[in-house]
PAZAPA-4460 file (N, C-alpha, C; in steps of 0.05 Angstrom, whole numbers, plus 32768, in hexadecimal, padded with zeros to 4 digits):
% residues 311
    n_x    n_y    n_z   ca_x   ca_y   ca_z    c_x    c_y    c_z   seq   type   mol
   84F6   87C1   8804   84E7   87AE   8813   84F7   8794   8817     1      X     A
   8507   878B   8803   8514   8769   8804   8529   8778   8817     2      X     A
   8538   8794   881B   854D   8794   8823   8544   8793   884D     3      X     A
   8531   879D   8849   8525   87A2   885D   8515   878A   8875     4      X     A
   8514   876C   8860   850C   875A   8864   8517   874A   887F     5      X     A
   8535   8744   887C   8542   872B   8890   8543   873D   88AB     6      X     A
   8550   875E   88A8   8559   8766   88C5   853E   8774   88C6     7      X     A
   852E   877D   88BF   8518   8782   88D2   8512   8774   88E2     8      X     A
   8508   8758   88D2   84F5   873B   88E3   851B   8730   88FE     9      X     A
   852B   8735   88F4   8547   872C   890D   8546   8743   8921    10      X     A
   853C   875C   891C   8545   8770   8935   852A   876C   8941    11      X     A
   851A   876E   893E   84FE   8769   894F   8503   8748   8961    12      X     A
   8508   8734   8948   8509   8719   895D   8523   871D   896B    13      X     A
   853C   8721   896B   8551   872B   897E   8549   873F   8997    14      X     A
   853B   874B   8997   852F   8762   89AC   8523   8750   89B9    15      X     A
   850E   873D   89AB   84F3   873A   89C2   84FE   871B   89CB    16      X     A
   851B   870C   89BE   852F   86FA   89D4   8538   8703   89E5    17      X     A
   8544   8725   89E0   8551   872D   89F1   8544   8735   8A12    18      X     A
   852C   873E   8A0B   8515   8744   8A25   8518   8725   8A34    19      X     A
   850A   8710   8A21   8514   86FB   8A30   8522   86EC   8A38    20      X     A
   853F   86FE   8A3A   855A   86F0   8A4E   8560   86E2   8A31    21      X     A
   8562   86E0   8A1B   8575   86D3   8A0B   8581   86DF   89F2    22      X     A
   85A6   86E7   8A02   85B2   86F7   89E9   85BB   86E8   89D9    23      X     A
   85B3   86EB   89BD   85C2   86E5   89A9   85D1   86EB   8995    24      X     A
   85F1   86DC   899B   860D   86F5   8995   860D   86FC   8972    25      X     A
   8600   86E3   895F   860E   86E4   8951   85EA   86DF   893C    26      X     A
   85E6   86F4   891F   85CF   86E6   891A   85C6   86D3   8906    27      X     A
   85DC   86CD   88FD   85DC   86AE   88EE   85D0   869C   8909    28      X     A
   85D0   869B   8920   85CC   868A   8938   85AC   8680   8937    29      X     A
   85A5   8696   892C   8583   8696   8930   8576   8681   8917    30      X     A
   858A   8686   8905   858B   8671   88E2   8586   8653   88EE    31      X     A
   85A1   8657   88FE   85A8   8636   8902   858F   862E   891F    32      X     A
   8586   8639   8932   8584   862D   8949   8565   8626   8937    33      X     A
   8555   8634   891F   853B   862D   891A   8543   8616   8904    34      X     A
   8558   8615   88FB   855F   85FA   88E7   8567   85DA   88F8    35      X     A
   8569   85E1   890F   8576   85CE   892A   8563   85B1   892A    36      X     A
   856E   859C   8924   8564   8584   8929   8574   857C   8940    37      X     A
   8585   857D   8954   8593   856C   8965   859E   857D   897B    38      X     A
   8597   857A   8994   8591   858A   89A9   85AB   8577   89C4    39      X     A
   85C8   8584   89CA   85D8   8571   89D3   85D6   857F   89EA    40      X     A
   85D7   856E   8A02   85D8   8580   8A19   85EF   8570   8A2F    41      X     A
   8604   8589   8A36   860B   857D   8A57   85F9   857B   8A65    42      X     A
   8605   856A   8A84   85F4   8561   8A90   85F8   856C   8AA9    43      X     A
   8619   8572   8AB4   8621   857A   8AD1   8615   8599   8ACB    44      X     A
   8606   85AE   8AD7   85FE   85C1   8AD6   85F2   85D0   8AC0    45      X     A
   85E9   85C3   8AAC   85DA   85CF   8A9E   85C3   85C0   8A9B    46      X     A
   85BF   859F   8A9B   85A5   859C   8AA1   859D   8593   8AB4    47      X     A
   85B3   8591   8AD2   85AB   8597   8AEA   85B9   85A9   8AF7    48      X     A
   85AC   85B1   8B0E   85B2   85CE   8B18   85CF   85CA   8B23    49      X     A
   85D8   85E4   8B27   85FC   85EC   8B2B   85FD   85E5   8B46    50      X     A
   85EB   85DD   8B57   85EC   85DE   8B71   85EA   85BD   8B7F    51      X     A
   8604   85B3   8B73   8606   8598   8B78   860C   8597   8B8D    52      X     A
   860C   8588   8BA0   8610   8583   8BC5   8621   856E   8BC9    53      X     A
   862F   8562   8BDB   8641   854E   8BE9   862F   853F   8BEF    54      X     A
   8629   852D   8BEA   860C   8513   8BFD   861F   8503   8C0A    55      X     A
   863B   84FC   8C09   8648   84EA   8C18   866C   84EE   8C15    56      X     A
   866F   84F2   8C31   868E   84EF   8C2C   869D   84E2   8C3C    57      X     A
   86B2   84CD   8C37   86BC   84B8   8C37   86D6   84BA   8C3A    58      X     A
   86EA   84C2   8C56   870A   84C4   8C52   8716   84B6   8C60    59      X     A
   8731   84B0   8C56   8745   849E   8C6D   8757   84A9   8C78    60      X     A
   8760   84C4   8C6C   876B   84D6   8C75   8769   84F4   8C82    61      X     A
   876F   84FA   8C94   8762   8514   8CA8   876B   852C   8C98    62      X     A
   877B   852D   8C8A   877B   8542   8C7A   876F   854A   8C5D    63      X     A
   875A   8531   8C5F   874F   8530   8C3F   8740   854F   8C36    64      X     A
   8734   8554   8C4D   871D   856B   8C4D   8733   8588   8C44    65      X     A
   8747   858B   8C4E   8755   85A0   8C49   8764   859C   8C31    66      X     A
   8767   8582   8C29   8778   8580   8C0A   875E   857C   8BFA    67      X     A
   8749   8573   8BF6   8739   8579   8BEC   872E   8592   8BE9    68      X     A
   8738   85A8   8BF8   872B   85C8   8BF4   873A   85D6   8BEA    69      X     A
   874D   85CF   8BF2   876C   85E4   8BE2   876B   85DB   8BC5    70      X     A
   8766   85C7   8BBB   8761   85B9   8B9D   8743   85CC   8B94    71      X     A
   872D   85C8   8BA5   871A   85D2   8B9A   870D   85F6   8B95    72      X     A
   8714   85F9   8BA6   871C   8615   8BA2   8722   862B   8B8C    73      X     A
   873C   861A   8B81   8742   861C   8B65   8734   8621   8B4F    74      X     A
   8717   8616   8B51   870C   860C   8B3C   86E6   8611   8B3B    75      X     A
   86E4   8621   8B23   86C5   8623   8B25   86AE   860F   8B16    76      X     A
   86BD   85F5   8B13   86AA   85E1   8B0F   869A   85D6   8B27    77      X     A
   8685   85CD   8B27   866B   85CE   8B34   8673   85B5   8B47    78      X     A
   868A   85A1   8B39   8680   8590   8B54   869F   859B   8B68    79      X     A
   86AB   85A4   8B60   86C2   85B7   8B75   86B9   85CF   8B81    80      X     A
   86A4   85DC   8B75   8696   85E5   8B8A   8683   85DE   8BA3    81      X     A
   8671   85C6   8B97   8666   85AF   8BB2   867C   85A8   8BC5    82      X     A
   8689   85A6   8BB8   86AF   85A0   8BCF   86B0   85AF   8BE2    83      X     A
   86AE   85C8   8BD5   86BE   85DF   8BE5   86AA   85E9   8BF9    84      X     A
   8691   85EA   8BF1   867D   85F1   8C00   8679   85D7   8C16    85      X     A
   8679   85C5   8C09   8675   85B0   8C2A   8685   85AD   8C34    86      X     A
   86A4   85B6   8C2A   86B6   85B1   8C48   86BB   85D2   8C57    87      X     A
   86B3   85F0   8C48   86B1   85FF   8C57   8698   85FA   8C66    88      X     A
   867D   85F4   8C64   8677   85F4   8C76   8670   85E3   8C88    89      X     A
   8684   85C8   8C8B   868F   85BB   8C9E   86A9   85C4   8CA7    90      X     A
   86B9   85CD   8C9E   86D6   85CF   8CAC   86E7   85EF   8CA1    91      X     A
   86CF   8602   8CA7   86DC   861B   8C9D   86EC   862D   8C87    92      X     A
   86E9   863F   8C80   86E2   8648   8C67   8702   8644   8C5A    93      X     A
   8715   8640   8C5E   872B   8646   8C56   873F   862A   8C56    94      X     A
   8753   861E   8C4D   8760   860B   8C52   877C   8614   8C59    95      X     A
   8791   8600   8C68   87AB   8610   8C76   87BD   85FF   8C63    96      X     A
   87B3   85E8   8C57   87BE   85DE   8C44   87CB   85E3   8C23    97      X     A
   87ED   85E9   8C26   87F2   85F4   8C10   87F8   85DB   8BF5    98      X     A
   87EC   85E9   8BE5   87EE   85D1   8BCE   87FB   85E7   8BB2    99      X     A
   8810   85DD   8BA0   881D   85EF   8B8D   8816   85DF   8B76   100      X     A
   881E   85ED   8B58   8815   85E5   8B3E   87F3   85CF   8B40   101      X     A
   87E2   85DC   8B4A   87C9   85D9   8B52   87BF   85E5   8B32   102      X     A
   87B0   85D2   8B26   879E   85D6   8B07   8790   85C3   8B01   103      X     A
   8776   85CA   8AEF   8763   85BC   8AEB   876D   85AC   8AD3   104      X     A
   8764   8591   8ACF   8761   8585   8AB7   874A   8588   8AB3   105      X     A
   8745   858C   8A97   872D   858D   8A8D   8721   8572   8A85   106      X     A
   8704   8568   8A95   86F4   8554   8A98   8703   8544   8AAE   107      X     A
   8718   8546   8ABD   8718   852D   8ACA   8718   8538   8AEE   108      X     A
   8727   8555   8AF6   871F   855C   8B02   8736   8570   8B08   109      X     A
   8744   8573   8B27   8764   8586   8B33   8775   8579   8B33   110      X     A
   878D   8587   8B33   87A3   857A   8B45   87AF   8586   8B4D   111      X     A
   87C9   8583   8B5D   87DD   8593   8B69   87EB   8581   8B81   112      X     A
   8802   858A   8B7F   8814   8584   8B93   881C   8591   8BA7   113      X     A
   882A   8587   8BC2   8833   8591   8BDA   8850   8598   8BDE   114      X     A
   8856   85A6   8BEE   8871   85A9   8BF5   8882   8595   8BF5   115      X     A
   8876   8577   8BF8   888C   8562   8BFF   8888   854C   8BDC   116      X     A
   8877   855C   8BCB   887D   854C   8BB7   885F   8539   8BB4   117      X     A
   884E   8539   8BCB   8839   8527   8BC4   8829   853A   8BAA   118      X     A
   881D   8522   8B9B   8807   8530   8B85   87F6   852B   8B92   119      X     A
   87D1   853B   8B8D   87BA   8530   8B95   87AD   8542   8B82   120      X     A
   8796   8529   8B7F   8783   852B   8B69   876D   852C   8B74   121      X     A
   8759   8546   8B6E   873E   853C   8B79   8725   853D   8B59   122      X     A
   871C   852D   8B53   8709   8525   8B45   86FE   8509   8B3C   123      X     A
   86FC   8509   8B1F   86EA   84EC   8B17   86FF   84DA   8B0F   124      X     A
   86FE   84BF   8B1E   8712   84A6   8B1E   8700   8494   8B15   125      X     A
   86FE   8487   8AFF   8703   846B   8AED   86EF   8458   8AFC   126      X     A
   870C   8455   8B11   8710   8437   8B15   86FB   843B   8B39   127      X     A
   86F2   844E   8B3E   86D8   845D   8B57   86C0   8458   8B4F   128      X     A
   86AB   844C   8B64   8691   844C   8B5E   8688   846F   8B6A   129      X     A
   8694   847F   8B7A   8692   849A   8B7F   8695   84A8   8B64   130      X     A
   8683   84C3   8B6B   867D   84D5   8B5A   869B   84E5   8B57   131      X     A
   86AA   84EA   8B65   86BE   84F5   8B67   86D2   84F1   8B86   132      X     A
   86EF   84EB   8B7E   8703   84DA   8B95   8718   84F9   8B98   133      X     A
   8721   84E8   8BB0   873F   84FD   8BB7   8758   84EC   8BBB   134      X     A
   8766   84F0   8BA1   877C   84DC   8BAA   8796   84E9   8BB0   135      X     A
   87AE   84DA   8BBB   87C8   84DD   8BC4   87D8   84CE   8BC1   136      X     A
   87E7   84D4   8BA5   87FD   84CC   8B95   87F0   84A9   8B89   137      X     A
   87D8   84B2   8B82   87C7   849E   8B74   87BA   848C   8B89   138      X     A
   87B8   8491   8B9D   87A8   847C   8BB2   8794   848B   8BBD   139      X     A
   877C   847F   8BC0   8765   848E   8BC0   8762   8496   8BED   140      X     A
   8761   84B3   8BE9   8760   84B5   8C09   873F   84C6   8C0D   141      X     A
   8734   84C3   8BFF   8711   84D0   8BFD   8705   84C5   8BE6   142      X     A
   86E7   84C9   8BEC   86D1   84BF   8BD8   86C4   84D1   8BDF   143      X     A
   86AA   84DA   8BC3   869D   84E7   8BC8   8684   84E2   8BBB   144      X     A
   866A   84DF   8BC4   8658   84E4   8BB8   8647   84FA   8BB6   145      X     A
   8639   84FF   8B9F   8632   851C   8B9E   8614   8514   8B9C   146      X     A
   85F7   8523   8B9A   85EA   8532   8B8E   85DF   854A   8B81   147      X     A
   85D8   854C   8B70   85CB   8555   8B5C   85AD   8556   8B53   148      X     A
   85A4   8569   8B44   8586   8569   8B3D   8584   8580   8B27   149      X     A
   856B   8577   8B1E   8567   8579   8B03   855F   859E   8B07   150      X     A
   856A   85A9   8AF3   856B   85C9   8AF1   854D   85D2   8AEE   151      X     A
   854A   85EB   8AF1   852B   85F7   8AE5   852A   85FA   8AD1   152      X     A
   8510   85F1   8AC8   850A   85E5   8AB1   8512   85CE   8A9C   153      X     A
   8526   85BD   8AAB   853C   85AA   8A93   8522   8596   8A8A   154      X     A
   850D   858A   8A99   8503   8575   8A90   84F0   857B   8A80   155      X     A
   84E2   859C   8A79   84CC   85A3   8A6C   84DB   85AE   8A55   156      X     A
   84FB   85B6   8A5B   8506   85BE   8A3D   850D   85A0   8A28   157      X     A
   850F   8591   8A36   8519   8579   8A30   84FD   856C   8A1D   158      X     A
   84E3   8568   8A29   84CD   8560   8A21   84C2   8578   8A07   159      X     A
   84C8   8588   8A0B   84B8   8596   89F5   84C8   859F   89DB   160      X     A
   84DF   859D   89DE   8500   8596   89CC   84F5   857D   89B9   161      X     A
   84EC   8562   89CB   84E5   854A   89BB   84CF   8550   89AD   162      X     A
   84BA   8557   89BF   84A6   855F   89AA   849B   8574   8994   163      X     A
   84B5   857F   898E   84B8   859B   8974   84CB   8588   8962   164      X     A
   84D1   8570   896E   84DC   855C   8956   84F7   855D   8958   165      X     A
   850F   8563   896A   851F   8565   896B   8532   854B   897A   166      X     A
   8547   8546   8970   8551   852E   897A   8562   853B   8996   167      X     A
   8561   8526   89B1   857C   8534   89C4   8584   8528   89D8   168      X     A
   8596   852C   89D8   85B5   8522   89E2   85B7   8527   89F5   169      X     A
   85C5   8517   8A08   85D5   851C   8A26   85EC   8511   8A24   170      X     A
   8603   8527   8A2C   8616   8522   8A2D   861F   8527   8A4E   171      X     A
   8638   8512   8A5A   8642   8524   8A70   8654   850D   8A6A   172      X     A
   8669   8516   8A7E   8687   8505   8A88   867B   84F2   8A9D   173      X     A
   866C   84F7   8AAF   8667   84EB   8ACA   8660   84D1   8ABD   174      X     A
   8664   84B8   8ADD   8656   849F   8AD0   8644   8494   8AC3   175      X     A
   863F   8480   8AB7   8628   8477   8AB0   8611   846E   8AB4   176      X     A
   8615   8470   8AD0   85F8   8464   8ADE   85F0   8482   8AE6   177      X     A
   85FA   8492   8AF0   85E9   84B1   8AF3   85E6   84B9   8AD8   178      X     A
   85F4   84B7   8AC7   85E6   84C2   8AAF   85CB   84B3   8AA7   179      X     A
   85D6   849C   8AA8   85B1   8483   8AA2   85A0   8496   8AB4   180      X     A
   859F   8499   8ACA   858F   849D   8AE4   857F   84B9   8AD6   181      X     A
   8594   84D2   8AD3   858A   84EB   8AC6   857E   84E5   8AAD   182      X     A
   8587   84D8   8A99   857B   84D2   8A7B   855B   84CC   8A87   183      X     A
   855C   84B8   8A95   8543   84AB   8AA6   8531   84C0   8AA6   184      X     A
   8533   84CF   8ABB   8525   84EA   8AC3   8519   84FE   8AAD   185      X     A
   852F   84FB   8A9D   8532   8510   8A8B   8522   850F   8A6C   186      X     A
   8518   84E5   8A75   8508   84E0   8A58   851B   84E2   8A41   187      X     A
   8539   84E2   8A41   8548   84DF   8A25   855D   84BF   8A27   188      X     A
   8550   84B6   8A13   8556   84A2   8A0F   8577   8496   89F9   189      X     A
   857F   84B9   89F4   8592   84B2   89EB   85B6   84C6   89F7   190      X     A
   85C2   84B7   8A06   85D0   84C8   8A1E   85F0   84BD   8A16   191      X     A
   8608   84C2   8A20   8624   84C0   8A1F   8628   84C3   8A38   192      X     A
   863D   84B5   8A47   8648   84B7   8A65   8662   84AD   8A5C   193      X     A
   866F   84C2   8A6F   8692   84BE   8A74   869C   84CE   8A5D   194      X     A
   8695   84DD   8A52   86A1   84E9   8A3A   86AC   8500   8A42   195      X     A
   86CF   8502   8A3A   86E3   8513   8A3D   86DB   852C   8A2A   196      X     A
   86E5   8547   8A28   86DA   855D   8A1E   86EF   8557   8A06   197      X     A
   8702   854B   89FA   8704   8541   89E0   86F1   852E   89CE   198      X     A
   86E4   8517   89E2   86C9   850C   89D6   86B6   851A   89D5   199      X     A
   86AC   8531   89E4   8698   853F   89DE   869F   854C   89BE   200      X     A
   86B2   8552   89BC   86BB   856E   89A1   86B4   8555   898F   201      X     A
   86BD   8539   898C   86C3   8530   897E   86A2   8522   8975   202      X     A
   8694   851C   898A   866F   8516   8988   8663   8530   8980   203      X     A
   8667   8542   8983   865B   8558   8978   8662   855E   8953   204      X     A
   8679   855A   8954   867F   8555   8935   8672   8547   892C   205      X     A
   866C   852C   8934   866B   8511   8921   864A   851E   891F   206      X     A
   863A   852A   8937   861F   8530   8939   861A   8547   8923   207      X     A
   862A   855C   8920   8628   8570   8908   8629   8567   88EF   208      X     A
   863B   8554   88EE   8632   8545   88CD   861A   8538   88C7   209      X     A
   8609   8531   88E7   85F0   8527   88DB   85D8   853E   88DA   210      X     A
   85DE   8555   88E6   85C2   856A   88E6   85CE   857F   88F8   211      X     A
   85BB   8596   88F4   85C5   85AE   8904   85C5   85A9   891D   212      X     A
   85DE   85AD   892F   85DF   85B1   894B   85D8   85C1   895E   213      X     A
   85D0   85C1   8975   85D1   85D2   898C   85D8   85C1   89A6   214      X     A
   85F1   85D1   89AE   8603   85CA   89C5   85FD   85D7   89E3   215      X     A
   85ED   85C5   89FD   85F1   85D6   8A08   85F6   85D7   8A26   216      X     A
   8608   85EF   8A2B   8625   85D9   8A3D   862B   8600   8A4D   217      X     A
   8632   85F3   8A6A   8634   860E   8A77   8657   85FE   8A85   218      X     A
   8666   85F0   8A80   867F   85EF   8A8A   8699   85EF   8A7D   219      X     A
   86AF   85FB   8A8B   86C5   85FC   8A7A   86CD   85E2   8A65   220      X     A
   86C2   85C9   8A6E   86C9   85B3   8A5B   86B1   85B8   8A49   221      X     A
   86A4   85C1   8A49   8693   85C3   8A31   8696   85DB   8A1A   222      X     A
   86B3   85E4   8A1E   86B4   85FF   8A10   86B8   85F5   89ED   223      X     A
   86C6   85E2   89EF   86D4   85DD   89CF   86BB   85D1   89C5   224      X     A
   86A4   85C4   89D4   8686   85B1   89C7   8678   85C6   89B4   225      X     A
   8678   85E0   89CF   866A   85F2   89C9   8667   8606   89AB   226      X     A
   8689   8603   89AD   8694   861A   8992   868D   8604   897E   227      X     A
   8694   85EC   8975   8694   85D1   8969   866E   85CA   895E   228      X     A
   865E   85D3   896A   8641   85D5   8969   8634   85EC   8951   229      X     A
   8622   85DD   8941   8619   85FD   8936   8610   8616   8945   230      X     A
   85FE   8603   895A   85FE   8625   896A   8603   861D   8988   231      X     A
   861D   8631   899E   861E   8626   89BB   8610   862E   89C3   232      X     A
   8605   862C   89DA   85EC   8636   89E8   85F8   863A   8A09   233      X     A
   85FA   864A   8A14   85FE   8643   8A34   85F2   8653   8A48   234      X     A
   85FB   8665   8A61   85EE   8667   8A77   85FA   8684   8A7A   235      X     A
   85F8   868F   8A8B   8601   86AC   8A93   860F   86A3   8AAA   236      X     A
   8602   868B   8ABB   8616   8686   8AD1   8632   866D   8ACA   237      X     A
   862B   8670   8AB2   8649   865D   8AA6   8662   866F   8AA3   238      X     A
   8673   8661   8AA2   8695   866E   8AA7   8696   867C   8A89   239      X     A
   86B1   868F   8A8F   86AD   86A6   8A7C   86B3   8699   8A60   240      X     A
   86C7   8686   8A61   86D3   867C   8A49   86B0   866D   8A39   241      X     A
   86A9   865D   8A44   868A   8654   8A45   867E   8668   8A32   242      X     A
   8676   867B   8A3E   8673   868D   8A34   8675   869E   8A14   243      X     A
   8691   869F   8A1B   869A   86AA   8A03   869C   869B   89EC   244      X     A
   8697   867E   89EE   8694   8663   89DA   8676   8665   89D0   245      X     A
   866C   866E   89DF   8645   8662   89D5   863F   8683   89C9   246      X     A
   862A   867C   89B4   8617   868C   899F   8609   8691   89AD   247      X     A
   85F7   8696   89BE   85DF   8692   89D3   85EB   868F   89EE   248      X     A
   85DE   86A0   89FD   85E1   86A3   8A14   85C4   86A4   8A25   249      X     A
   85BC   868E   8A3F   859A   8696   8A4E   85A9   86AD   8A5B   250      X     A
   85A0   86C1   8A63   859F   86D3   8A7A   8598   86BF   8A8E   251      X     A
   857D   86BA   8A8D   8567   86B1   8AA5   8570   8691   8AB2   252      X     A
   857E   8682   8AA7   8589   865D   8AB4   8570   8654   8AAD   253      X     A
   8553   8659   8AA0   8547   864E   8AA9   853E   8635   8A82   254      X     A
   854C   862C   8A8B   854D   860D   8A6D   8535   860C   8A5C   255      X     A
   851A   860B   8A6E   8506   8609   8A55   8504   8624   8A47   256      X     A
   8519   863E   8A4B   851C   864B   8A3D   8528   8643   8A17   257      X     A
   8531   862F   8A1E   8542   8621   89FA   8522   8615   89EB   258      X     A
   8512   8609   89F3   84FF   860C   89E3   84F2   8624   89D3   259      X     A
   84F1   8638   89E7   84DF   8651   89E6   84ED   8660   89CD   260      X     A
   8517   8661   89CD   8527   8668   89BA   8523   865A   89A2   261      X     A
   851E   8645   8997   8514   862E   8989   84FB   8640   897B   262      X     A
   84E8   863D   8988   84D7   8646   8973   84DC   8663   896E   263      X     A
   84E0   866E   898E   84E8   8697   897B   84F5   8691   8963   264      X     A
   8510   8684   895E   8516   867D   8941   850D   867C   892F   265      X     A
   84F7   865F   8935   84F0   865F   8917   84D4   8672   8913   266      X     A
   84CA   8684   8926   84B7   8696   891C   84CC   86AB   8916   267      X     A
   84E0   86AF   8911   84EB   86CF   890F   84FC   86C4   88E9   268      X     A
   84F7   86A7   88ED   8506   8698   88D9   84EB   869F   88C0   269      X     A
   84D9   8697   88C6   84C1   869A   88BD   84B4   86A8   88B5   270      X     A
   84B9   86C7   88C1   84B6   86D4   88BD   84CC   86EC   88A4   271      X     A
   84E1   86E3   88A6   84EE   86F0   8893   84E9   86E3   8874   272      X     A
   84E6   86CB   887E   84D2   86B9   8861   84BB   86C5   884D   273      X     A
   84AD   86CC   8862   8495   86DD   8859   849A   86F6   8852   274      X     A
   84AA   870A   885D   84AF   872A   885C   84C0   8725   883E   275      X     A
   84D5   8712   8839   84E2   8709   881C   84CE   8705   880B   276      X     A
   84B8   86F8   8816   84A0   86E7   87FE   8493   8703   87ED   277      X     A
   8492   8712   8806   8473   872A   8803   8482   873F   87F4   278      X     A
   849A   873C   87F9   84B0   8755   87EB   84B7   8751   87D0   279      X     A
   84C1   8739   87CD   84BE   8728   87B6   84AB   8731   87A2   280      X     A
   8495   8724   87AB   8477   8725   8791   846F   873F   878E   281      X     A
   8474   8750   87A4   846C   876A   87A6   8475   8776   878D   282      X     A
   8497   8777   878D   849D   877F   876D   8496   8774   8758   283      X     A
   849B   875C   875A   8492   874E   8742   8478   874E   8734   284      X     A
   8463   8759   8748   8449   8764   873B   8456   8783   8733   285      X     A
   8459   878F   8746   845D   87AE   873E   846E   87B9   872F   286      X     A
   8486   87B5   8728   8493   87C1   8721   8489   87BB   86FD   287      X     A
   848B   879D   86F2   847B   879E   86DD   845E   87AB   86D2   288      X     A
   844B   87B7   86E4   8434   87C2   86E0   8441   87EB   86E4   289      X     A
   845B   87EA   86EF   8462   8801   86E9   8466   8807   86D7   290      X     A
   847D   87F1   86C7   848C   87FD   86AD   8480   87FE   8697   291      X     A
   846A   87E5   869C   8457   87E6   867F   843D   8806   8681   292      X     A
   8442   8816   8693   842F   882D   869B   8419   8835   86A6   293      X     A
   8410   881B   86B7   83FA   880C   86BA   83FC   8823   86D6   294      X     A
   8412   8828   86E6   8410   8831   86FD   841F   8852   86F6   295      X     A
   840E   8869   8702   841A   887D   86F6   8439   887F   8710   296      X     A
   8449   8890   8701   8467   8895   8717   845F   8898   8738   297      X     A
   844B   88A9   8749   8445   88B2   8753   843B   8899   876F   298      X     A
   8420   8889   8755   8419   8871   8765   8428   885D   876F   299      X     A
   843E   885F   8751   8454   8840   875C   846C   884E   876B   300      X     A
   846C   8865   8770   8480   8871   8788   8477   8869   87A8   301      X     A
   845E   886F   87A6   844D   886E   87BB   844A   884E   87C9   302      X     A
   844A   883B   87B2   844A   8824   87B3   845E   8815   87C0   303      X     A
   8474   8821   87B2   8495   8818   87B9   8496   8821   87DA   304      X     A
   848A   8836   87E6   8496   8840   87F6   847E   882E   8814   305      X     A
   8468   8826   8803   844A   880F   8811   845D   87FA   881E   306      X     A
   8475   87EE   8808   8476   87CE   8807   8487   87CE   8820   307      X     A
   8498   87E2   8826   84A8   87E0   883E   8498   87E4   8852   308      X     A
   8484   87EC   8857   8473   87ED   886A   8462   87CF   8877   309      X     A
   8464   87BE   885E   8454   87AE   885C   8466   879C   886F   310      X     A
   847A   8799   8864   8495   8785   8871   8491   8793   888B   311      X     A
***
C-alpha cells in the first residue's frame, strides 16, 4: 500500500493534465509547481498574444521596407514577425535585398550586412521613444511602433494566481512605459522593463533564494530564465529550444490554464498525503494485532491485500 501510494495518486493526476492540454515532462514538477509561492511571467507573447501588429511606420529611406524584411525573416520572434507580415502585405512577399552574416542577438534584436560593407540593425534602441528602429551603420533610417494585446485568459490567470496567495512578476525587455501600461491592465503591481535575458537568469536566481519559482516565458530569450526557475512553464507555439528548457508545456495557449495546473498539483499533492497517511496507520494498527494473534493468517492476508485497494 505505502509502495503504491505516490505513483498511483501521479499517474491518474498526470492523465487527467494530460486530457487537459498540460504535459508534464518531469514528476518532481508537480512537487514544486504545488510548493510555488512566486509566479514570473514574460510579457512579449506569453501574456499578450503572438499576434503583435505595426500601428506606425516611420522611414527616411526608400529602401527601409526591404532591409527591414531581409533582417526579419530570419527570425521567429514576434515583433520580426509583425515586420515581416506588414511589409509583405504592403510590399510583397519576398525581398530582392541581399544582406550576409545576418543573426539574431538575443534581447536586442538582427543584424547583418550588405555587399558594400553597410551593417543594419533592426530592433530595440535605447536612446528611441519607438518600440523598435531600423538603423544604417548606427543612424536611425525607420521607427516603428507596434501593438499588442493581452492573450486568452492572461488577466483571469493573473487575478486568480493572486488570489490562491501567490506572489507575480512581470518581466519583459520592452520599455517602461508599456510595461507600466500592461502591469496596469494586468493588476500587477510588481513588474521589470528593459531587462536583457542575462538579467532575467540573474532575477530569477536572486527570486529562487527567496521561494519556489515558476517561470513563464514562450521566447528564445527566455530559454536560460526558464531552465534557471524551479519549474519552466511555456507554450506549444513557443520555439523548439523554448521548449526543450520548460518542465510543462500548455498544449491549448490558453493562460488561465496555469491556475487550473496550480491546484491539479496541490490536489494530486494532497492526495498522495493521505494514500501515505491511510497506508501508514493501516499497518501500524495491523500488523501488530497480527503478530500478537489477534488476527488469524488468512484475515490479515486478506487485509494486506484490502489496504491497497483502499489507496
Amino acid at each position: 500500500a505505502m509502495g503504491l501510494a505516490t505513483p498511483t495518486a501521479l499517474s491518474v493526476g498526470l492523465g487527467r493534465l494530460t486530457k487537459m492540454g498540460i504535459i508534464v515532462k518531469g514528476k518532481n514538477s508537480i512537487q514544486k509547481v504545488a510548493g510555488a509561492e512566486i509566479v514570473i511571467f514574460d510579457k512579449t507573447g506569453t501574456l499578450t498574444s503572438g499576434d503583435i501588429q505595426v500601428g506606425q511606420w516611420h522611414a527616411s529611406n526608400s529602401s527601409a521596407k526591404e532591409i527591414a524584411l531581409a533582417l526579419a525573416q530570419n527570425s521567429s520572434h514576434p515583433v520580426s514577425q509583425a515586420v515581416r507580415k506588414f511589409i509583405q502585405n504592403n510590399n510583397g512577399e519576398t525581398s530582392a535585398f541581399q544582406l550576409s552574416e545576418v543573426r539574431e542577438l538575443a534581447g536586442e534584436g538582427m543584424s547583418g550586412t550588405d555587399s558594400e560593407g553597410n551593417h543594419f540593425y533592426l530592433g530595440k534602441d535605447a536612446e528611441s521613444r519607438a518600440d523598435a528602429v531600423l538603423l544604417k551603420n548606427d543612424e536611425q533610417i525607420a521607427s516603428i511602433q507596434l501593438e499588442e494585446h493581452l492573450a486568452q485568459g492572461s488577466l483571469e490567470a493573473v487575478r486568480q494566481l493572486k488570489e490562491a496567495g501567490l506572489r507575480v512578476i512581470l518581466l519583459s525587455g520592452d520599455r517602461a512605459d508599456k510595461v507600466a501600461r500592461m502591469a496596469e491592465q494586468l493588476e500587477v503591481t510588481e513588474y521589470h522593463s528593459g531587462v536583457t535575458p542575462d538579467e532575467k537568469y540573474r532575477l530569477i536566481s536572486k527570486l529562487s533564494d527567496e521561494g519556489q519559482t515558476i517561470m513563464v516565458g514562450d521566447g528564445i530569450n527566455d530559454a536560460p530564465a526558464l531552465q534557471r526557475a524551479g519549474v519552466g512553464i511555456s507554450f506549444n507555439e513557443a520555439t523548439s529550444i523554448v521548449k526543450a528548457n520548460a518542465d510543462i508545456i500548455f498544449t491549448a495557449g490558453d493562460r488561465s490554464d496555469l491556475p487550473k495546473l496550480i491546484d491539479a498539483s496541490r490536489k494530486i499533492l494532497q492526495a498522495i498525503k493521505q494514500n501515505l497517511f491511510w497506508a501508514f496507520i493501516y499497518n501500524v494498527v495491523a500488523i501488530p494485532l497480527a503478530a500478537l494473534g489477534f488476527l488469524a493468517p488468512m484475515i490479515a492476508a486478506l487485509s494486506m491485500a484490502f489496504s491497497d485497494v483502499v489507496v
